[in-house]
C-alpha positions as CSV (number, residue, x, y, z in Angstrom):
1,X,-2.7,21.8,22.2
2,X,-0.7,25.1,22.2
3,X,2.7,25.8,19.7
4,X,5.2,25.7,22.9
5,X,3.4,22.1,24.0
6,X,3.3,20.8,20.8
7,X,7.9,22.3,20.5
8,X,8.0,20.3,23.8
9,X,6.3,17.3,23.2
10,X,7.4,16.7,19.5
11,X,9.6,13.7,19.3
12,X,12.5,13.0,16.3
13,X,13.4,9.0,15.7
14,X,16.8,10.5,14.4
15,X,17.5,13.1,17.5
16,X,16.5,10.9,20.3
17,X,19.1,8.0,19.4
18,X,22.7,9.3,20.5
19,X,24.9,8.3,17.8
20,X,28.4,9.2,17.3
21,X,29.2,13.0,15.8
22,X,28.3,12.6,12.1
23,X,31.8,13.2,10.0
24,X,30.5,14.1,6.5
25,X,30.7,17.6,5.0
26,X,28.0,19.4,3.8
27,X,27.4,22.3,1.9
28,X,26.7,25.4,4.0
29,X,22.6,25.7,3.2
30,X,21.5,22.4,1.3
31,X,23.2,19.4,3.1
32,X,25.5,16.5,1.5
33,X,24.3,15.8,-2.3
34,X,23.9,12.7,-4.0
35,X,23.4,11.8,-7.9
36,X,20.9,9.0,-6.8
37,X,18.2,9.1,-4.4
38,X,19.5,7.8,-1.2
39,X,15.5,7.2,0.7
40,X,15.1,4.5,-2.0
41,X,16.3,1.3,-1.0
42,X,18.4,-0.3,-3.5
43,X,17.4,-3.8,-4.3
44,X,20.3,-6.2,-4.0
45,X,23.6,-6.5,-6.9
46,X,22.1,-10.1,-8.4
47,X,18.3,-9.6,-8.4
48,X,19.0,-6.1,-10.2
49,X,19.5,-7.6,-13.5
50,X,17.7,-10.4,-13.9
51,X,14.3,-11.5,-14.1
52,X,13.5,-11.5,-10.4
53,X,13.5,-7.4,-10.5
54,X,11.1,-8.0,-13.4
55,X,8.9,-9.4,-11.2
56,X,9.8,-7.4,-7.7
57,X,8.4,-4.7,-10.0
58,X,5.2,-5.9,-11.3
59,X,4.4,-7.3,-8.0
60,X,5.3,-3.6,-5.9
61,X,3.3,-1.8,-8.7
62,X,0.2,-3.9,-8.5
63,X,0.5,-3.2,-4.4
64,X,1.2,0.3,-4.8
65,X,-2.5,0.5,-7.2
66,X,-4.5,0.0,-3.8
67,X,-5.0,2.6,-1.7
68,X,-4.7,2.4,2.3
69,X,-6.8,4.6,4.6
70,X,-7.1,5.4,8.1
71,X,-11.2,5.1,8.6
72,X,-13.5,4.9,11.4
73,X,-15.8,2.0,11.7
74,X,-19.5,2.3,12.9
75,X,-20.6,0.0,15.8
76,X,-21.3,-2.9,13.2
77,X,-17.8,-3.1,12.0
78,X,-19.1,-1.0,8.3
79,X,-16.8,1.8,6.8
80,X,-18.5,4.9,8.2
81,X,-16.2,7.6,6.7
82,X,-12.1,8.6,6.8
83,X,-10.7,9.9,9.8
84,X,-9.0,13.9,9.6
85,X,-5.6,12.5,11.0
86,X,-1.8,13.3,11.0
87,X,-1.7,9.2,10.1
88,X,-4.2,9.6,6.9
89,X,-2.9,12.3,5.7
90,X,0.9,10.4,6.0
91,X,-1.1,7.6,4.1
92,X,-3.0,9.6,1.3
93,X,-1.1,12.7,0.8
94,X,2.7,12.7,2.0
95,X,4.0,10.2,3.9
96,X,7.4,12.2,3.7
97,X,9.0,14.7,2.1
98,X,10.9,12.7,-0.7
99,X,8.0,10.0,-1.8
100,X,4.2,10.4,-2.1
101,X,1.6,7.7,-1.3
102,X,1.8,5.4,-3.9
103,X,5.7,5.6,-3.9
104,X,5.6,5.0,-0.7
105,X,3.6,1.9,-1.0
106,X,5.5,0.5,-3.8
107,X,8.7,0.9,-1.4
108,X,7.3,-1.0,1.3
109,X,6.6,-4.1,-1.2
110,X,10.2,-3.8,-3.0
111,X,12.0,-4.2,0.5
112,X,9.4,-6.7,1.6
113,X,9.9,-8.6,-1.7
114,X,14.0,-7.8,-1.7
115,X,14.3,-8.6,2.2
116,X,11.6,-10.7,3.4
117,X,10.6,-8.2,6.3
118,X,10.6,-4.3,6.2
119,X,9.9,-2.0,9.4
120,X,7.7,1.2,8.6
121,X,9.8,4.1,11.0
122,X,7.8,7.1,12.4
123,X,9.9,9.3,12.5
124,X,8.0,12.4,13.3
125,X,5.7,12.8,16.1
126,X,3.7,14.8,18.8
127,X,4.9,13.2,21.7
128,X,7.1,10.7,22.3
129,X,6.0,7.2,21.2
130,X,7.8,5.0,24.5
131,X,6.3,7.1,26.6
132,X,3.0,7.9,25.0
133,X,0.3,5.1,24.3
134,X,-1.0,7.4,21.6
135,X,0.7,9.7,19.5
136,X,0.4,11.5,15.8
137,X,2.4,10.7,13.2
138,X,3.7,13.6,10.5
139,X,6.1,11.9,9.0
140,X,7.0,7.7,8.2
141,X,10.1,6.0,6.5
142,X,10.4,2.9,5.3
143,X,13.6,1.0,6.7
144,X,15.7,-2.9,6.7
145,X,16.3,-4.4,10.2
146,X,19.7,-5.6,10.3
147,X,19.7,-7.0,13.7
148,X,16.4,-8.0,15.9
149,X,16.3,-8.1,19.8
150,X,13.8,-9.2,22.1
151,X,11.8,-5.9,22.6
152,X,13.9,-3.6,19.7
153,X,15.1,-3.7,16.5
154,X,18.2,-1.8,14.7
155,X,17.0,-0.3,11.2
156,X,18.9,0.9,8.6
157,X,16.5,4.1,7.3
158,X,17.2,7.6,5.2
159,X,17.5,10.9,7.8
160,X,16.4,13.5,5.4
161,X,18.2,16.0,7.8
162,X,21.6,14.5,6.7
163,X,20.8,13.0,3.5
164,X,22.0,9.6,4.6
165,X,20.8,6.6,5.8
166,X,21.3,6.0,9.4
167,X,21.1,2.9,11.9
168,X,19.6,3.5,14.8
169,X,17.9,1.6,17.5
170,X,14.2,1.8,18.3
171,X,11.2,-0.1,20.0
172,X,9.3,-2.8,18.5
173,X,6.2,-1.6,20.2
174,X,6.2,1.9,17.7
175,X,8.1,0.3,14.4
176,X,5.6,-1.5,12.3
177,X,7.7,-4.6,11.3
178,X,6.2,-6.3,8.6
179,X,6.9,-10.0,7.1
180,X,6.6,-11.4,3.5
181,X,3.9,-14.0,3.9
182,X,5.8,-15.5,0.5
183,X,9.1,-15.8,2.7
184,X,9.1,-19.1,2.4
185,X,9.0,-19.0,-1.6
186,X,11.0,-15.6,-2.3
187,X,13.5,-15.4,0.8
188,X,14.3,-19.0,1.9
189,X,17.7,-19.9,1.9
190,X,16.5,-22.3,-0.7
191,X,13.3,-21.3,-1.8
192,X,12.6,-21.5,-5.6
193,X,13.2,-18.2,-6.2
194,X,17.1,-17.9,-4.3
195,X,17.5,-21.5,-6.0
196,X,16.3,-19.5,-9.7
197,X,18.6,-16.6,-9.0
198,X,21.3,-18.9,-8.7
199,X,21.0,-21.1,-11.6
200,X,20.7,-17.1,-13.8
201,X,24.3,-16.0,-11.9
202,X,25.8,-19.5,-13.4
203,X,24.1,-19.0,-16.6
204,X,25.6,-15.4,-16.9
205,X,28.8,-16.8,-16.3
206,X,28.1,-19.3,-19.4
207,X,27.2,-16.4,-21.1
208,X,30.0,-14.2,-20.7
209,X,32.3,-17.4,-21.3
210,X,31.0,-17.8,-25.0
211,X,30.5,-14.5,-25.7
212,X,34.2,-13.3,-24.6
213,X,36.2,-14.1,-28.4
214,X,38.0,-17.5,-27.6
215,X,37.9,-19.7,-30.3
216,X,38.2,-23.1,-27.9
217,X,40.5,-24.7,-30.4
218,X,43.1,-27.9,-30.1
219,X,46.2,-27.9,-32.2
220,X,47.1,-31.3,-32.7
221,X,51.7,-31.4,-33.6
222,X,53.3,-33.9,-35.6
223,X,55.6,-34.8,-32.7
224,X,54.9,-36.6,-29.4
225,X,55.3,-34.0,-26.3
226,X,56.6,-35.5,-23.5
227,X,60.5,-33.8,-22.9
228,X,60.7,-30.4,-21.5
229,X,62.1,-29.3,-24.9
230,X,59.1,-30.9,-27.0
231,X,56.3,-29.0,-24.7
232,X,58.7,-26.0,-24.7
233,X,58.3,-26.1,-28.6
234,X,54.7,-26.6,-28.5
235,X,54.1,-23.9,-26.3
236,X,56.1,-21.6,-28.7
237,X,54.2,-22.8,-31.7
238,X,50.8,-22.3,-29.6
239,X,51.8,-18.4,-29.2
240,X,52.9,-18.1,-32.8
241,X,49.4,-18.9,-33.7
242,X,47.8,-16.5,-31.0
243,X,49.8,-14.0,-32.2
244,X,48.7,-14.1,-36.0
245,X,45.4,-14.3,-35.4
246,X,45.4,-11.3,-32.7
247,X,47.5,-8.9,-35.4
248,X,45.6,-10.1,-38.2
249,X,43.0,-8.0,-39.7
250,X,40.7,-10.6,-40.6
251,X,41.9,-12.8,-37.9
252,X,43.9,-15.4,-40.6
253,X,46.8,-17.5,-39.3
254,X,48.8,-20.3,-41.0
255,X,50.3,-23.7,-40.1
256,X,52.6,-26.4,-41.3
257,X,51.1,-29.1,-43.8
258,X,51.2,-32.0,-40.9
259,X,49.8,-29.9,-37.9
260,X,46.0,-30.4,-37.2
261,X,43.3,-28.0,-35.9
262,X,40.6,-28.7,-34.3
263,X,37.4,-26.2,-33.2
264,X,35.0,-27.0,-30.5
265,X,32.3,-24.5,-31.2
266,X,30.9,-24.2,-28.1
267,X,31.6,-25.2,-24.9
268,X,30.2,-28.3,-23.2
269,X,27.1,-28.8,-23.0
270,X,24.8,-27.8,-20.0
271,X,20.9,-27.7,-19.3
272,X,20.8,-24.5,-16.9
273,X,18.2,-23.1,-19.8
274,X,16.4,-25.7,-19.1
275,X,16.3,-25.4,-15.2
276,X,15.6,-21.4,-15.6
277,X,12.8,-22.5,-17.9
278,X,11.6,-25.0,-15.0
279,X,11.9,-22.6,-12.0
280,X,10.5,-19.7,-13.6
281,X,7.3,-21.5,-14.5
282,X,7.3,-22.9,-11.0
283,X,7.9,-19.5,-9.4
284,X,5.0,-18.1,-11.1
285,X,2.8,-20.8,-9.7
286,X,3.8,-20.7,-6.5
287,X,3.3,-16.3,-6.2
288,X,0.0,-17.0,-8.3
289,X,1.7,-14.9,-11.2
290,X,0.1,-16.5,-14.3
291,X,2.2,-15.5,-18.2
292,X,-1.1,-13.8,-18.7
293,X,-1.4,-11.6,-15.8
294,X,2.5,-10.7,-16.5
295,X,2.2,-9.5,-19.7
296,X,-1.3,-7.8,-18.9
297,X,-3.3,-10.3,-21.2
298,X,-5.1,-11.6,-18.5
299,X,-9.2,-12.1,-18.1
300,X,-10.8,-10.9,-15.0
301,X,-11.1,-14.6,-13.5
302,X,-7.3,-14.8,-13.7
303,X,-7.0,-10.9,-12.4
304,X,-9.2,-12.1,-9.6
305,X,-7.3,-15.0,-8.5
306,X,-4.2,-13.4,-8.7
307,X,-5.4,-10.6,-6.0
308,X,-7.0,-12.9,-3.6
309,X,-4.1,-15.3,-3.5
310,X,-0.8,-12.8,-4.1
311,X,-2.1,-9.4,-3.4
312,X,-4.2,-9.5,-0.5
313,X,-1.8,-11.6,1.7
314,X,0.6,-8.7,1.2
315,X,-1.8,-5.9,1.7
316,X,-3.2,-7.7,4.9
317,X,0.2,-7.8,6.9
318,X,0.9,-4.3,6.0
319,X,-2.8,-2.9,7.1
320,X,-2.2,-5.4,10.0
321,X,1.2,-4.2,11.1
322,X,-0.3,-0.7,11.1
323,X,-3.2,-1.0,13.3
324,X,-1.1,-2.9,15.7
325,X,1.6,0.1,16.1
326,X,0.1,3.3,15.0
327,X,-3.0,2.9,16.0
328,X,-2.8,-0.2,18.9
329,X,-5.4,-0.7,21.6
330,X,-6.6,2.8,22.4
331,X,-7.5,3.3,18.5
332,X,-9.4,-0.1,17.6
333,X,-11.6,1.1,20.8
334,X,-12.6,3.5,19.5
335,X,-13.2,1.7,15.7
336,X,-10.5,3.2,14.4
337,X,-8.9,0.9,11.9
338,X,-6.2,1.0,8.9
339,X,-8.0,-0.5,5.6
340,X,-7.2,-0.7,2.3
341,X,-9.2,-0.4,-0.9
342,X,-9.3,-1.5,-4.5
343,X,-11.3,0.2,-7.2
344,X,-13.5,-2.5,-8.1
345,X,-14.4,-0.9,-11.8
346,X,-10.1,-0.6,-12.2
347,X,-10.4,-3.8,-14.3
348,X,-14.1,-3.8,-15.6
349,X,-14.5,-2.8,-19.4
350,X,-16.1,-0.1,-21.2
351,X,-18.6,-1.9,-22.6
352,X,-19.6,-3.8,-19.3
353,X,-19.6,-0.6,-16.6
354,X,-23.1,0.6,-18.2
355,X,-24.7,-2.8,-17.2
356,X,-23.0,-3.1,-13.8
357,X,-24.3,0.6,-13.1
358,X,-28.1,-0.4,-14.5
359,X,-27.8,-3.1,-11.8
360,X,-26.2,-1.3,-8.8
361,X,-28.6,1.7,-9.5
362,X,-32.1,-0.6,-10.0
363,X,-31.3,-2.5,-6.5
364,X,-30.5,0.5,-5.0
365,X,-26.7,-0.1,-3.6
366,X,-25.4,3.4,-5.3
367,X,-26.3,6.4,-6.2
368,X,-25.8,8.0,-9.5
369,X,-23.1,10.3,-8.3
370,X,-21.6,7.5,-6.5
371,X,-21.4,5.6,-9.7
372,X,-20.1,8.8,-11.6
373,X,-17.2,9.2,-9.1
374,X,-16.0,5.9,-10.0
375,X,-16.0,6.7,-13.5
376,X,-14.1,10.0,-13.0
377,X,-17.6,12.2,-13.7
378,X,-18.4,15.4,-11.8
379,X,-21.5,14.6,-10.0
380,X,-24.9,15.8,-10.8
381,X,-26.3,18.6,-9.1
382,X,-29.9,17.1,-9.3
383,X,-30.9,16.2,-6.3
384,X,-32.4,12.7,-7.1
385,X,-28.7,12.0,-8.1
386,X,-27.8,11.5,-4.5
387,X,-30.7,9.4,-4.0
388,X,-30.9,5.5,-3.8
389,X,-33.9,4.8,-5.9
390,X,-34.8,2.6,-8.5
391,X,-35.3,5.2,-11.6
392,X,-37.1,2.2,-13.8
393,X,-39.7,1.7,-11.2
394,X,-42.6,4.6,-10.8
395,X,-42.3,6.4,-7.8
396,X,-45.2,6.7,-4.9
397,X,-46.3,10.3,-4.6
398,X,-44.9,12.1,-2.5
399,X,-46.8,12.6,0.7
400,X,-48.5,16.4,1.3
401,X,-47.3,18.7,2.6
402,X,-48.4,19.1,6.3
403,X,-48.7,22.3,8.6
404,X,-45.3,23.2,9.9
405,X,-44.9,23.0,14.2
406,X,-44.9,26.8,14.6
407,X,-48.5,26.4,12.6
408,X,-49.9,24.0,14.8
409,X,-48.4,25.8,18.0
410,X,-50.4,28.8,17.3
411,X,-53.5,27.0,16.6
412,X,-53.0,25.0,20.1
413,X,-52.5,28.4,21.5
414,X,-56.1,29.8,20.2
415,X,-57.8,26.5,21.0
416,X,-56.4,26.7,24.6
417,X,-57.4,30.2,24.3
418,X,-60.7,29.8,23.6
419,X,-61.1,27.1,26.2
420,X,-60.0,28.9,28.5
421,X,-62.4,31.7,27.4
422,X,-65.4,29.3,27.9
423,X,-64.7,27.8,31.1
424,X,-64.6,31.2,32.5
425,X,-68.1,32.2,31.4
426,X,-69.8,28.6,32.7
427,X,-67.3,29.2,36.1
428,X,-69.0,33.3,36.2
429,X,-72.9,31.7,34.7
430,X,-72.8,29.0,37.9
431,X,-71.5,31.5,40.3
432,X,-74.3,33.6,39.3
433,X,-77.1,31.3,39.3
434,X,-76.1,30.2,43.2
435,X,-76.3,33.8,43.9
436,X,-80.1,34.2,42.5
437,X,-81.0,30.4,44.7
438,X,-79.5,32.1,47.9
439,X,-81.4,35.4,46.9
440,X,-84.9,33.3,46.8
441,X,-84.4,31.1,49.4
442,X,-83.9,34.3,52.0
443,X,-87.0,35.7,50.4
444,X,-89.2,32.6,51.0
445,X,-87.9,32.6,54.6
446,X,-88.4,35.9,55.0
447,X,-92.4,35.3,53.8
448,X,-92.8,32.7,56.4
449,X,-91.8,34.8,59.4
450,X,-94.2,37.1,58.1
């Protein structure tokens, strides 16, 4: 496609929505500046500081380790190799200016995990995606739908023209909107982890409560306060006493012989430890997020487990929301598909990879270059290193050599040759022998007139 088609085709999320005249001030050169990144999405004020962003985080990081590809299928449905496209290259090297691919990743799980749905934004393209079935993406964003209607959607997402987030209104058809298949534990109105971040906001209020310098103390008078003047007086004596142990150094106040003081401690007693205790053990069940695989102690059975049941849900609907709006129907036709992949030596052991390569190499499923790739080698410029063959077994001989075609073409040529050659002379020997019959056969008549 030429330059000037590609200027008049290209298509801007930001430049096609007509929004009101934007009113901030920017510097002449650089745009509007910010001391924070304004792309990121910022996860909400109570599960910042708590231990719900503990585990947003471990569970957008462990997302964010597996890579996702755009790859072309052969007609058996088998990986055959990655596609050169604007889309992969969005997806392995630069989805946008501010983020790269695994940041970008670990963005799409935080607002999954902090919202319950996030919508993945192409903002840059060749053409114009609701007009075009098919289109190139240079450029994605991910963004929170505030407000969902039957065929669009309006998304909050960063314009990195501006430096601002914008909301604009799009298609369905072109925004991948994906859903938190753990909605119904992490985003219900009353799901165990909303019920877990509530019972931590009352137990910081606790928390703050004790920890703020009251002493909780009851002064019992040696007088009966019932009259205006009595409670007066008792309010009076109540101050005096503040006020000596606020302007005392050491905090040291005194009292008359018959006045009594008494000092609750604490306040009364609650079991919201004990809930937190019981929903965080509970919540971890329920996302398949084992005290093991938290604190990174896990074995490889519980590593397992935890990526079939937590991660792979997750990575599905974001693979799946892909293929549905960046690639659609014209791309799976042509077994084009969005697929993501997990080293599987990521969590295997020194001391275990040299057996699992023995085995892999002896029944022939890689090569040794393919196994050196995994461990981060340079391959081997041998060339049986690209080979799948059992290097324990002995090898058949190889087979000799045989003549090459432009060999056997010039001996057909002399054979042909030489064919030809003798079917001349019989073709000349008979024409000659008729001659001589015709010759004698003339004489003997000629003798027999005679």
């Amino acid at each position: 496609m030429a330059i000037t088609n590609q200027v008049k085709k290209a298509w801007n999320a930001f430049r096609s929505y007509d929004e009101k005249p934007f009113q901030e001030v920017y510097a002449p050169t650089v745009g509007v500046g910010s001391s924070i990144n304004l792309h990121r999405e910022r996860t909400r004020f109570y599960n910042d500081k708590s231990i719900v962003s503990a585990i947003f985080t471990r569970l957008s990081i462990d997302v964010a380790g597996i890579d996702i590809r755009h790859v072309k299928l052969d007609s058996q449905g088998r990986f055959l190799k990655e596609v050169d496209s604007a889309l992969n290259q969005c997806l392995t090297l630069e989805p946008n200016i501010d983020q790269g691919p695994r940041s970008f990743r670990q963005d799409i799980a935080m607002t999954l995990f902090d919202e319950g749905v996030a919508a993945l934004v192409p903002i840059d393209t060749n053409a114009d995606p609701s007009t075009n079935g098919r289109f190139d993406i240079y450029n994605i964003r991910v963004g929170t739908i505030e407000e969902f209607y039957p065929k669009h959607v309006k998304v909050n997402v960063y314009n990195e023209a501006k430096g601002v987030r914008e909301t604009i209104l799009l298609e369905k058809r072109f925004v991948t909107i994906v859903e938190n298949p753990l909605y119904s534990v992490m985003n219900e109105p009353n799901s165990t982890l909303q019920r877990l971040i509530r019972k931590l906001q009352l137990l910081d209020v606790v928390d703050e409560q004790s920890g703020s310098g009251k002493l909780d103390l009851i002064i019992q008078l040696p007088y009966v306060i019932k009259s205006e003047a009595r409670k007066q007086q008792a309010e009076n004596r109540r101050k005096d006493i503040e006020f000596q142990l606020k302007g005392s150094q050491y905090g040291i106040a005194y009292t008359d012989g018959t006045e009594k003081i008494t000092q609750l401690n604490r306040p009364a007693e609650n079991n919201l430890l004990g809930q937190v205790e019981y929903l965080t053990k509970m919540l971890y069940n329920q996302l398949g997020l084992t005290e093991e695989v938290f604190t990174g102690t896990a074995d490889e059975k519980a590593m397992i487990n935890y990526t079939n049941r937590t991660l792979e849900p997750i990575l599905d609907a974001i693979v799946q929301g892909m293929q549905r709006t960046f690639l659609g129907v014209l791309g799976t036709r042509r077994n084009e598909r969005i697929k993501y992949f997990q080293d599987p030596f990521k969590l295997v052991p020194l001391s275990e990879i040299s057996d699992i390569a023995d085995r892999f190499s002896r029944n022939e499923i890689f090569s040794a270059n393919e196994i050196r790739g995994f461990m981060g080698f340079a391959p081997s410029v041998d060339p049986k290193a690209d080979e799948l063959n059992n290097s324990n077994m002995p090898q058949p001989p190889a087979a000799p050599q045989g003549p090459s075609f432009e060999d056997m073409d010039n001996v057909m040529k002399e054979v042909f040759a030489g064919l030809e050659k003798d079917i001349d002379g019989l073709a000349k020997g008979m024409i000659d022998d008729e001659d001589d019959e015709e010759e004698e056969e003339e004489e003997e008549e000629d003798d027999a007139e005679d």
